[in-house]
C-alpha positions as CSV (number, residue, x, y, z in Angstrom):
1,X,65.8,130.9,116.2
2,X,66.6,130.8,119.6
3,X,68.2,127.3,120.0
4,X,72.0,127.1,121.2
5,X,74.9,125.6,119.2
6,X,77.5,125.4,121.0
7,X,81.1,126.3,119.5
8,X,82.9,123.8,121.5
9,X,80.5,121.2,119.6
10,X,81.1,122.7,116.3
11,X,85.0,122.7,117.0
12,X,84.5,118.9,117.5
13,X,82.6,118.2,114.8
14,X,85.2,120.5,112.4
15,X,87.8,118.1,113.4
16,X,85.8,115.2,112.7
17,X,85.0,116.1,109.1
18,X,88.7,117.2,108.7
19,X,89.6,113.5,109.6
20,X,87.1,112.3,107.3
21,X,88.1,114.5,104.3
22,X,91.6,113.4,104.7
23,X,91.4,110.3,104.9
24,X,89.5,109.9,101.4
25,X,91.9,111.8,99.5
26,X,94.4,108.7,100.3
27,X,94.7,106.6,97.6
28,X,97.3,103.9,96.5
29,X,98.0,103.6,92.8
30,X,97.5,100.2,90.4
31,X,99.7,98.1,88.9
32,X,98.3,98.1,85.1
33,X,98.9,94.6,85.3
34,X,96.3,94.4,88.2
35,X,92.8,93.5,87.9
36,X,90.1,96.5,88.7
37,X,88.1,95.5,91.8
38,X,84.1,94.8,91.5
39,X,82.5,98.0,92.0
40,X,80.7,97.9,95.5
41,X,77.6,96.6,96.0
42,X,74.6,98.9,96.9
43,X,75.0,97.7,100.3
44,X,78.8,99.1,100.4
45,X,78.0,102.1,98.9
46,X,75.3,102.6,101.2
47,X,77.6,101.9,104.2
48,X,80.2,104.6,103.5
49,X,78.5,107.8,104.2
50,X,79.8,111.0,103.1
51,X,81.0,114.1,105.7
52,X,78.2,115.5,107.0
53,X,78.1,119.9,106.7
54,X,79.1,121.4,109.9
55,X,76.0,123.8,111.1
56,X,77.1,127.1,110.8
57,X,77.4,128.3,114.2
58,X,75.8,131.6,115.4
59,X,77.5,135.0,115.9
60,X,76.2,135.5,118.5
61,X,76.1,132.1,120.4
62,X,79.9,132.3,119.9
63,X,79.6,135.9,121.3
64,X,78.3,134.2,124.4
65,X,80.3,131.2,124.6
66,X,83.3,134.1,125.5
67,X,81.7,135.4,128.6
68,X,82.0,134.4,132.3
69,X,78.7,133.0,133.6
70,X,78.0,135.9,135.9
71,X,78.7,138.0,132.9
72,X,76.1,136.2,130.8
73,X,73.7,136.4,133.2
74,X,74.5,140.5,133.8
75,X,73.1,140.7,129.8
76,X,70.1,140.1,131.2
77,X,69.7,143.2,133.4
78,X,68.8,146.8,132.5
79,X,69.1,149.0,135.7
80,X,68.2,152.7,136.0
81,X,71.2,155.3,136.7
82,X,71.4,158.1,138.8
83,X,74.0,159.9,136.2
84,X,77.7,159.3,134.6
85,X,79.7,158.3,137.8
86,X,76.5,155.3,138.8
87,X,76.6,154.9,134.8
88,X,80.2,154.0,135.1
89,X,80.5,152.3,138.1
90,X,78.2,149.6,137.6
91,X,79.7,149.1,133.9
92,X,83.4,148.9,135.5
93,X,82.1,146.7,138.6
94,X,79.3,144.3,136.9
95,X,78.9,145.0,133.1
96,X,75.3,145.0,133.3
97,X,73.7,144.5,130.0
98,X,72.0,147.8,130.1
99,X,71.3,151.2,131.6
100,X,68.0,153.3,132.2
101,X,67.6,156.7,131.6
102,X,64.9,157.8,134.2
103,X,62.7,161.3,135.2
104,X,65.1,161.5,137.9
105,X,68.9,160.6,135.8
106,X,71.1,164.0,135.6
107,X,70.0,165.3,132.2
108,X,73.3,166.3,131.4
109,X,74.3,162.8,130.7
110,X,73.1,163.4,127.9
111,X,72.8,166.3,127.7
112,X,76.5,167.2,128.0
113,X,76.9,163.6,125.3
114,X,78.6,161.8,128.4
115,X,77.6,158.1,127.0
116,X,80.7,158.0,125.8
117,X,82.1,157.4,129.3
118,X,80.0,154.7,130.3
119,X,80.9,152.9,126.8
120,X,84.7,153.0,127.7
121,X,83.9,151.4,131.1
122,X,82.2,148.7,129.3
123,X,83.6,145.7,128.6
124,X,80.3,144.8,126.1
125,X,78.5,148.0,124.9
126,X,75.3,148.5,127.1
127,X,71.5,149.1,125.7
128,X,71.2,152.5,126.9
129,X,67.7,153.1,127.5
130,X,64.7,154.9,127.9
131,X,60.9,156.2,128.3
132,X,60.3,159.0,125.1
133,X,57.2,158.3,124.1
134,X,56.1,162.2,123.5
135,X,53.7,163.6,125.5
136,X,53.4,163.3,129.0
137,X,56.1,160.8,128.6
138,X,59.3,162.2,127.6
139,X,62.5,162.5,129.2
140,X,64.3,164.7,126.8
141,X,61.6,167.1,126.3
142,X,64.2,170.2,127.5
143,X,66.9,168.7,125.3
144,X,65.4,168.0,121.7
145,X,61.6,170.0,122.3
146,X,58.4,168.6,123.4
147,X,56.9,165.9,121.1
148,X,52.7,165.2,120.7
149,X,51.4,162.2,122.7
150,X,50.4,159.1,120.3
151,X,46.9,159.5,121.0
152,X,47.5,163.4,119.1
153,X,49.8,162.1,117.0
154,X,47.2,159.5,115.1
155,X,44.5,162.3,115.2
156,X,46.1,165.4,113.6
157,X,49.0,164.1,111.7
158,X,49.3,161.1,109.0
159,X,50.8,157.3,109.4
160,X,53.8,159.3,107.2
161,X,54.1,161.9,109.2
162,X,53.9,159.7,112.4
163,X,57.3,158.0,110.1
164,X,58.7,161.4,109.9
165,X,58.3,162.6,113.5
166,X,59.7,159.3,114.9
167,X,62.2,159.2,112.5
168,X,63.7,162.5,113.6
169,X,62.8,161.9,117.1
170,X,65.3,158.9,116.9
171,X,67.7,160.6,115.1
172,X,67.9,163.7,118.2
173,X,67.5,160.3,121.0
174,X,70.8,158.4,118.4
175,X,72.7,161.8,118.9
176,X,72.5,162.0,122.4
177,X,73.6,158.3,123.1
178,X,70.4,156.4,123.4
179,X,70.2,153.3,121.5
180,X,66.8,151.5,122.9
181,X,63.5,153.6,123.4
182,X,60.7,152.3,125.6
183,X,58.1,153.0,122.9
184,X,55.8,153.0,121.0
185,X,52.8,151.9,123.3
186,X,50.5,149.7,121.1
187,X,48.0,149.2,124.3
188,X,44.3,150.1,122.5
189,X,42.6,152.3,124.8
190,X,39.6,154.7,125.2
191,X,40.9,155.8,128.6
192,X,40.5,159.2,129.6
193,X,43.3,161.3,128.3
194,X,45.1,161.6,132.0
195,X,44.6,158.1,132.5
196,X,47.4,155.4,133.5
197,X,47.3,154.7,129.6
198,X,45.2,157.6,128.5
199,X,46.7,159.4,125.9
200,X,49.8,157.9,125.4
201,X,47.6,155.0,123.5
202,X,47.3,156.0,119.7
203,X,43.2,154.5,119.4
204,X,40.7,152.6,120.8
205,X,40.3,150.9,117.2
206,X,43.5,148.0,116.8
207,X,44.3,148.8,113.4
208,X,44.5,152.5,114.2
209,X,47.3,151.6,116.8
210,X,49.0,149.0,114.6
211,X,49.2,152.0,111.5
212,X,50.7,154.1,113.3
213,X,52.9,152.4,115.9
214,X,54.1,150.3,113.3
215,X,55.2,153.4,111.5
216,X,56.8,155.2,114.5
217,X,58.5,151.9,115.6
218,X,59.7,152.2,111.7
219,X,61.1,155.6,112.1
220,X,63.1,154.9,115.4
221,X,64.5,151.7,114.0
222,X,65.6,153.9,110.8
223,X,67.3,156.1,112.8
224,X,69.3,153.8,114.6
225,X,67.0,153.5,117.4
226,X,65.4,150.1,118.7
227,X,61.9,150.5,119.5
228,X,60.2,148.1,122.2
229,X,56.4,148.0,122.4
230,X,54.6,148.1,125.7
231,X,52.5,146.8,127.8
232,X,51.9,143.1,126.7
233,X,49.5,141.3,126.7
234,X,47.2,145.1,127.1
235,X,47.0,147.5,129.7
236,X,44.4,149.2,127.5
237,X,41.6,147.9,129.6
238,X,43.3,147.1,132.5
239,X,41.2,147.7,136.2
240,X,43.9,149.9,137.1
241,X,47.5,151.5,137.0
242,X,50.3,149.0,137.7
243,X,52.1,151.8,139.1
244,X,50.0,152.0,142.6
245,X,48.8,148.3,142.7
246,X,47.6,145.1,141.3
247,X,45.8,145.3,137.4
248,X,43.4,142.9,136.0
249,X,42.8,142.8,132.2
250,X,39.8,141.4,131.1
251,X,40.1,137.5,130.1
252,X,42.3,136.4,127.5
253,X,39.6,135.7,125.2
254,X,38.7,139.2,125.2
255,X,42.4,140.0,124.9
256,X,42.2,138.0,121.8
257,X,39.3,139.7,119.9
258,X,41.6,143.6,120.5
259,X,44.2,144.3,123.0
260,X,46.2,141.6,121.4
261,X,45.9,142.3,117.8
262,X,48.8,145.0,117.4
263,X,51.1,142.6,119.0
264,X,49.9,139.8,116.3
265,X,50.8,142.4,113.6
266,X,54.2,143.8,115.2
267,X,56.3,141.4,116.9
268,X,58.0,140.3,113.5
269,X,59.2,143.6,112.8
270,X,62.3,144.0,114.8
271,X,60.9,145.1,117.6
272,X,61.2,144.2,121.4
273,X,58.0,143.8,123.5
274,X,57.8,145.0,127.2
275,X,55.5,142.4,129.4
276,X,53.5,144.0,131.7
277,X,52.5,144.2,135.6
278,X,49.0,142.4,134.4
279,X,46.7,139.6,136.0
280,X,44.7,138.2,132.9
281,X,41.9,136.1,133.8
282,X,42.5,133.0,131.5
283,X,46.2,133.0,131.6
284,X,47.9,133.9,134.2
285,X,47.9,132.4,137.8
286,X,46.4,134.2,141.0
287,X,49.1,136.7,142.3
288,X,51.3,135.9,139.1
289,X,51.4,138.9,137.1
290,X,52.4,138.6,133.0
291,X,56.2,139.6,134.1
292,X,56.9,137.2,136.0
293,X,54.1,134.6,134.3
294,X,55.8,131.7,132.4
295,X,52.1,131.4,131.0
296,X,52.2,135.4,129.8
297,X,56.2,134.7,128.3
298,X,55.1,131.3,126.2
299,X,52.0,133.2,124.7
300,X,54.2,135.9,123.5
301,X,57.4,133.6,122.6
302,X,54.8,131.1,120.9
303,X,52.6,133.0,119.2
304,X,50.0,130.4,118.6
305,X,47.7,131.2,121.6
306,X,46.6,134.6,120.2
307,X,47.3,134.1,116.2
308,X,50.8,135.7,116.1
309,X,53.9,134.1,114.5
310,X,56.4,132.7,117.2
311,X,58.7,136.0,119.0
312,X,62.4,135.3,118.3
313,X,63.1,139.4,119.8
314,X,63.7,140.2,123.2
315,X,61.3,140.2,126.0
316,X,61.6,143.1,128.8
317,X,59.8,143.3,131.8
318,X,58.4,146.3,133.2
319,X,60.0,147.8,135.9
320,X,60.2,145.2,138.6
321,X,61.4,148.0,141.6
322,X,59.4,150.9,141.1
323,X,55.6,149.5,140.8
324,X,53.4,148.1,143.2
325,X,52.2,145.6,141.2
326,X,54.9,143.4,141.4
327,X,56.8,145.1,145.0
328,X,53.9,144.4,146.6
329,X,54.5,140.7,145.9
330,X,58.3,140.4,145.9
331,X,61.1,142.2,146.1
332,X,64.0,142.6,143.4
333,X,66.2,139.8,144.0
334,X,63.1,137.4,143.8
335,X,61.4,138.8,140.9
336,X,64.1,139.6,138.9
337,X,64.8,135.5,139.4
338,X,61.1,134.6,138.5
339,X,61.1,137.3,135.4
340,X,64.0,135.4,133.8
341,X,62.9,131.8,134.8
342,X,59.0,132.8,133.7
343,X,61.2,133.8,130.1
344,X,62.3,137.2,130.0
345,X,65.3,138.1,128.7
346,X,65.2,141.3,130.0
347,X,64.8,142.4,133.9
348,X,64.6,145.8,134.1
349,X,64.5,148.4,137.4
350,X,65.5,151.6,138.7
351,X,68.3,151.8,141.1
352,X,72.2,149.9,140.6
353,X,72.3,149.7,144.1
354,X,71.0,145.6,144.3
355,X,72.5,144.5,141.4
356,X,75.2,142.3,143.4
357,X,72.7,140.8,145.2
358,X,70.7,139.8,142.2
359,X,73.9,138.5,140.1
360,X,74.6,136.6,143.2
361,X,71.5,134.7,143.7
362,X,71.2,134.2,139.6
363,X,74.2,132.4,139.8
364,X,73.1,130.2,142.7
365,X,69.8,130.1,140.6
366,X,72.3,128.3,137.6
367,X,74.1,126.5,140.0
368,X,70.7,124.9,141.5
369,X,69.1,124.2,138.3
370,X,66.3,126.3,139.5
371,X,67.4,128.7,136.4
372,X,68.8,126.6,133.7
373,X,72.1,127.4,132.0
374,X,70.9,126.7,128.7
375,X,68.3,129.2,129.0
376,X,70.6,132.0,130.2
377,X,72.6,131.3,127.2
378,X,70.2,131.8,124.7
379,X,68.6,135.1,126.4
380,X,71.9,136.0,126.3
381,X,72.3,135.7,122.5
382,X,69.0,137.1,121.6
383,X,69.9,140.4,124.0
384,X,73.5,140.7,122.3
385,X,71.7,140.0,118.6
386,X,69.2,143.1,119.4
387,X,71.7,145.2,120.5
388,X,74.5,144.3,118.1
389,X,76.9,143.5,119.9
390,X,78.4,140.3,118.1
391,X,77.2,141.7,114.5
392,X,73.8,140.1,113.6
């Protein structure tokens, strides 16, 4: 669940119950030569209630409850890094709640197992992130060996052996310090191979993509890795690419009948979901795209618009710096602000460079009500739950 209990309640209420538990333990004794009193009437009894159970107060709420408002809202954001030295500055200067591992990050941050470094700069352990999907998509191809796109993957190989390759695919990304993996994509596509989508789509039937994204989400998460599947609510059919300009799906309704369908079946399995860059016809508002959509977020939190059970894992954006599908209509500080008001957890771009500026108008955000503290909280909590950081 994703409702707050605060621990400064629960103290108040532990001490409450304690007074009540002492207090009936106290009791005088009886002369034998003393009558016994009438038992109490229903009504009495009725009007002495016992101690109520103190609610059992989350890990990681209480996790939360320790950290500086600016530092809460820092768990929110997952910034790209140029290398070790940006790595650890930004972890010694704002504790950001994660770092991106991009096309253009030194390789031998990895490479050379340099995480390390970054972790003892941290105050909490950050997500550290990144794009392997295989294929045209990898970022550690030179490191652990090139990997088949999803789209080969479902057509030469079984869902076991889609298990298997992720599997030790997560097990070469655990080694080299990565602990989140943008993948797998569960947008159903026909696109031409070379297309924004393309290949990197396991099918154009839903239950193709759901077999075998559900295995290899299976196979990172058993090696330590936790997956996050892209691009919700379907860039599968999308006009265009989000990376050069604006996308429209087609309607929700369509949405409903296929793009949506592997989300349905996957968001209960541990996973994260990425939101993407995406104007849906049905759902989201004219020059709102799903990341920054509070129409797009309560769909996928919900569940109930599309058939799916309610999303209790974190929601990322997509990159909010890097794509014209969103710079075109704001830059960072402001969409990183509607992303998380609209009910991300997760703001994510590519450069450490603005992430003062963003903590700085978040916490005027919080301090305007125009971001609500409550809400902060509990993205918070469901960040430091799916990374482990306050041992759910």
């Amino acid at each position: 669940m994703r409702l707050r209990f605060s621990v400064r309640s629960a103290a108040v209420m532990t001490v409450g119950v304690g007074l009540l538990v002492s207090c009936s333990t106290e009791s005088a004794p009886v002369a034998s030569t003393q009558s016994v009193p009438p038992a109490p009437t229903t009504t009495e009894a009725e009007t002495t209630a016992p101690p109520q159970p103190v609610a059992p107060v989350d890990a990681c709420v209480a996790f939360v409850d320790g950290l500086s408002e600016r530092q809460r809202l820092a768990q929110l954001l997952t910034v790209g890094v140029t290398g070790t030295a940006d790595a650890v500055q930004i972890m010694s200067t704002e504790q950001v709640g994660g770092i991106f591992v991009g096309s253009w990050t030194d390789e031998s941050m990895l490479g050379n197992r340099e995480v390390p470094q970054v972790l003892d700069a941290s105050v909490v352990a950050p997500m550290v992130t990144i794009d392997e999907e295989g294929g045209r998509v990898s970022r550690v191809a030179d490191l652990l060996g090139a990997a088949p796109s999803a789209r080969e993957l479902a057509q030469t190989v079984s869902v076991d052996e889609a298990y298997s390759m992720a599997l030790m695919r997560g097990q070469g990304l655990k080694d080299l310090g990565v602990t989140v993996d943008f993948a797998p994509v569960v947008d159903v596509s026909s696109q031409p191979a070379d297309s924004v989508i393309g290949d990197r789509s396991f099918s154009d039937d839903p239950q193709v993509v759901i077999d075998y994204a559900g295995a290899y989400a299976r196979g990172l998460e058993d090696a330590g890795v936790k997956p996050v599947i892209k691009h919700f609510p379907g860039h599968g059919s999308g006009s265009g690419d989000s990376h050069t300009g604006a996308v429209t799906t087609p309607s929700l309704d369509e949405l409903k009948t296929k793009d949506l369908l592997p989300f349905a079946a996957l968001n209960n399995t541990g996973v994260g979901v990425m939101v993407g860059h995406l104007d849906v016809p049905g759902l989201t508002e004219p020059g709102v795209p799903a990341s920054i959509s509070p129409a797009a977020m309560a769909l996928l939190r919900d569940g109930v618009g599309y058939g799916a059970a309610p999303f209790d894992g974190p929601i990322f954006t997509d990159d909010l710096s890097g794509m014209a599908a969103i710079t075109a209509r704001l830059g960072i500080v402001d969409a990183v602000e509607a992303a998380l008001v609209a009910g991300a957890d997760v703001a994510l771009w590519l450069t450490t460079d603005q992430v003062p500026a963003v903590l700085d108008n978040l916490e005027d955000a919080v301090a305007t009500g125009r971001l609500p503290a409550a809400q902060v909280d509990e993205a918070a909590a469901t960040v430091a739950r799916f990374k482990g950081a306050c041992g759910a």
